[in-house]
C-alpha positions, -999 to 999 in steps of 0.1 A, spaced: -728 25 -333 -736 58 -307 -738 56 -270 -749 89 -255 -740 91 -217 -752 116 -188 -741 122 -155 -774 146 -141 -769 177 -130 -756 186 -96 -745 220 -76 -764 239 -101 -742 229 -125 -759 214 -156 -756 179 -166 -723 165 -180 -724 142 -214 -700 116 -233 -712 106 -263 -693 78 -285 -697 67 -321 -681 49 -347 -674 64 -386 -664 44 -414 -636 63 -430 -624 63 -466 -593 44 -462 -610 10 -448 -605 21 -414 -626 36 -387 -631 66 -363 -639 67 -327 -653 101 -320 -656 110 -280 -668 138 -269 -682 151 -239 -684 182 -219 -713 200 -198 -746 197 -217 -757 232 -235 -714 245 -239 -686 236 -260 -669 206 -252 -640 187 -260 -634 162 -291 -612 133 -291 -609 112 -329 -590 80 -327 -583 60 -357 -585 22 -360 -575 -5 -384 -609 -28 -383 -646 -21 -369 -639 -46 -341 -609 -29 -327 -629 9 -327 -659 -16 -311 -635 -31 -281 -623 5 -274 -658 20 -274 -669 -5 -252 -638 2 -229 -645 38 -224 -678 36 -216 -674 9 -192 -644 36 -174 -674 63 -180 -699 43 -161 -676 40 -133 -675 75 -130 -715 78 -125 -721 81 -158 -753 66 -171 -764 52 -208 -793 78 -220 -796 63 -254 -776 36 -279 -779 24 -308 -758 0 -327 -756 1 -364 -781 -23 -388 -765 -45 -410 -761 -32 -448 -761 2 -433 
């Protein structure tokens, strides 16, 4: 699962991102991945380990819920296809 996020650019500045997705890891677990940062720079990445795939899912779908609040806006998501 991916959710890329945007908040357009403002001031100048160029626009901000926060992207989220999920990685299966080796040890039966899984990975949320956040980062985020201003679009076309270095930004900052945050990996948080969790026990099942529906844990990692609930705290996905908590942060970008707090993201939206902040004027972010969904650019793209997809969700991962069975057997995959």
């Amino acid at each position: 699962m991916r959710i890329y996020m945007q908040i357009p650019p403002t001031d100048g500045r160029p626009p901000r991102f926060y992207h989220l997705h999920l990685q299966e890891d080796l040890l039966e677990g899984w990975t949320l991945v956040r980062e985020w940062g201003f679009q076309g720079a270095g930004g900052r990445v945050v990996r948080d380990h969790f026990a099942d795939r529906e844990q990692a899912e609930r705290a996905m779908l908590a942060i970008r819920d707090t993201q939206l609040g902040k004027g972010y806006r969904v650019v793209f998501m997809k969700a991962q296809e069975p057997g995959i």
